[in-house]
C-alpha positions as CSV (number, residue, x, y, z in Angstrom):
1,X,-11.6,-56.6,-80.2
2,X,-8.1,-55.6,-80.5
3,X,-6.7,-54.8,-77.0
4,X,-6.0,-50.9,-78.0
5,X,-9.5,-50.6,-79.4
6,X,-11.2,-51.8,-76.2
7,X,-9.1,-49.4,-74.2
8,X,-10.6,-46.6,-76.1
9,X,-14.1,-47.6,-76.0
10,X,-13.8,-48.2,-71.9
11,X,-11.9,-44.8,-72.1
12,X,-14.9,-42.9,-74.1
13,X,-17.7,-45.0,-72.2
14,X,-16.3,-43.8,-68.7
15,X,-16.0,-40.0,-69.2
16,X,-19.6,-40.0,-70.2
17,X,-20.1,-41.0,-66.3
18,X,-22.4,-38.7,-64.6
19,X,-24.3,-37.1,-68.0
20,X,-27.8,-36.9,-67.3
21,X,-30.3,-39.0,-68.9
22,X,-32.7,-38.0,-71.5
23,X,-34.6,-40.1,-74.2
24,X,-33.8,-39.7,-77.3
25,X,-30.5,-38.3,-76.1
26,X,-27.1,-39.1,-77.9
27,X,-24.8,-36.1,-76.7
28,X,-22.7,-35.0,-73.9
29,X,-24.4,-31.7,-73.9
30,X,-27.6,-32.6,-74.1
31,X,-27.9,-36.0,-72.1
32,X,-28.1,-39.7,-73.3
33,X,-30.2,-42.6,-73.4
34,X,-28.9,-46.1,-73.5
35,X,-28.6,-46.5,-77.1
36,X,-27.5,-43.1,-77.8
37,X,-24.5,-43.6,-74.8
38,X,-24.0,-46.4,-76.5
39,X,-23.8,-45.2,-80.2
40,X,-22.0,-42.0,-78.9
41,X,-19.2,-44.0,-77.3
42,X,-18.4,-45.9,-80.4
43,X,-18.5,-43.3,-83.2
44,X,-16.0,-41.3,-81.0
45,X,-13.8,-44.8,-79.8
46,X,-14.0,-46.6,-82.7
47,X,-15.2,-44.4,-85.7
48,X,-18.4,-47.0,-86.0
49,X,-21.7,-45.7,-87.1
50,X,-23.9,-48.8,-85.1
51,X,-27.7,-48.2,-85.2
52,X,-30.2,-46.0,-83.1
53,X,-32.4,-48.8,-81.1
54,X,-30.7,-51.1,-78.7
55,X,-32.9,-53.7,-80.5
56,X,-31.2,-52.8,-83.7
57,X,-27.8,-53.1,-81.9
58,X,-28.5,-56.3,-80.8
59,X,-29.1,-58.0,-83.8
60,X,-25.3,-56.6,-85.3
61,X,-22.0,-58.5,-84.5
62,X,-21.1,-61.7,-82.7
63,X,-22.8,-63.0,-79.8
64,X,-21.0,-63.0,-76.6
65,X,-21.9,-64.9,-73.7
66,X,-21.8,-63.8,-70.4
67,X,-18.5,-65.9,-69.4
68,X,-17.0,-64.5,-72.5
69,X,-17.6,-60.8,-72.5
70,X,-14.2,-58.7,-72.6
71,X,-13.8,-54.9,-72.3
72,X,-15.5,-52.9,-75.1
73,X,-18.7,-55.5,-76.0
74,X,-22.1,-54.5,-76.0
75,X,-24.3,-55.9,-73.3
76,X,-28.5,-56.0,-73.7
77,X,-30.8,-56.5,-71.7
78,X,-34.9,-57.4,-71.4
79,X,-36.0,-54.1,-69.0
80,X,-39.1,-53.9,-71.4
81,X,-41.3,-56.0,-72.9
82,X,-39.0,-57.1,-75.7
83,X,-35.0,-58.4,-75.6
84,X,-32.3,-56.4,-76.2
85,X,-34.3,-53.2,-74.2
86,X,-31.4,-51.8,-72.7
87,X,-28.2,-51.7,-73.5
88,X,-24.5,-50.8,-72.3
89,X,-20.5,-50.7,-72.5
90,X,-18.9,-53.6,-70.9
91,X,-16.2,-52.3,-68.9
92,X,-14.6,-55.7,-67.3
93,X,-14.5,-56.4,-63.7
94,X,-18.6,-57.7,-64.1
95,X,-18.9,-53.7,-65.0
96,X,-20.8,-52.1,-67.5
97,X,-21.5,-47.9,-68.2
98,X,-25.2,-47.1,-69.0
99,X,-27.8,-44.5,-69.4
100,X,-30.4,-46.6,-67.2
101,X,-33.8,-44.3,-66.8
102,X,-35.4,-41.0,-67.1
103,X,-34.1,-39.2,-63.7
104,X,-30.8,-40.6,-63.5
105,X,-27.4,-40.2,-64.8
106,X,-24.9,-42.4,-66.8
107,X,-23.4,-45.0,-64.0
108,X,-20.8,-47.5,-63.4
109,X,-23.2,-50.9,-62.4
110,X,-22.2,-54.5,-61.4
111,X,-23.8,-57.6,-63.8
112,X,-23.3,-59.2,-61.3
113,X,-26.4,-57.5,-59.3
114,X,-29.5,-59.7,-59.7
115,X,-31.7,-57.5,-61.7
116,X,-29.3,-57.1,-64.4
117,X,-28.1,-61.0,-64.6
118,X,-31.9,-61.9,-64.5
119,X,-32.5,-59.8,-67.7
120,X,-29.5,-60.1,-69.1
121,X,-29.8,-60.9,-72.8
122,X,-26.6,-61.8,-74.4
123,X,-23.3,-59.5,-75.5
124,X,-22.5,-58.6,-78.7
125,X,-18.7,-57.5,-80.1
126,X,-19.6,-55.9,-83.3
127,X,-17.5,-57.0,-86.1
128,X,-16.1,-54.1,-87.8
129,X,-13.0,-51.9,-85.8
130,X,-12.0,-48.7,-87.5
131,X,-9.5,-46.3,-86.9
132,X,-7.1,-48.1,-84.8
C-alpha cells in the first residue's frame, strides 16, 4: 500500500478510538463492530467499498503474514468458531484498532499479546487503492 494511503487509513482507524461498540454497527454516531470499524475506516481512507463480514474480508486481497504486515493491512482473527472472526486495522508497532465485544469501545491492542497471536489468522492488504 502506497505509503500516503496507509497514513490515511492509520489516520481514519485511530480517531474512531473510543466509539462504543454495537453489532451491526458501522458509524461514528451510532457505534461499530469489528467489520463495520473496519469497512467504515476504508470507505472514508481509501474510497473502498470492502464487504460486511470479517469472513468476507478475509477472503479479498493478498495474504500477509504476520512478519510482513505494514500500516493500513487487515488483520483477522479466529475469536469464534470459524477463521477470520474478528477483524482489525493494523496500525504498526505490533498495533492494531478494533471494535472487540459488546460492552467495550474501539481500542488500540498489542498482537503481540497472547490471545491475539494465538488466534491470529493471517493479514490481508486488499488490492485495489482509490483516491490517492
Amino acid at each position: 500500500m502506497p505509503s500516503r494511503a496507509a497514513r490515511e487509513v492509520t489516520r481514519q482507524a485511530m480517531a474512531q478510538v473510543g466509539r462504543p461498540y454495537r453489532w451491526g454497527g458501522s458509524s461514528p454516531r451510532e457505534g461499530f463492530d469489528c467489520s463495520g470499524l473496519v469497512q467504515h475506516v476504508y470507505r472514508e481512507a481509501l474510497g473502498i467499498e470492502l464487504p460486511r463480514t470479517s469472513r468476507q474480508m478475509g477472503q479479498r486481497g493478498s495474504w500477509i503474514a504476520l512478519k510482513d504486515l505494514a500500516p493500513g493491512d487487515l488483520v483477522f482473527f479466529q475469536t469464534g468458531r470459524h477463521p477470520n472472526s474478528h477483524v482489525g486495522v493494523y496500525i504498526g508497532n505490533h498495533r492494531f484498532v478494533h471494535a472487540p465485544s459488546s460492552g467495550s469501545l474501539v481500542r488500540v491492542e498489542s498482537i503481540n499479546r497472547r490471545y491475539w497471536l494465538t488466534r491470529f489468522n493471517g493479514g490481508r492488504r486488499p488490492m485495489k487503492t482509490a483516491r490517492m
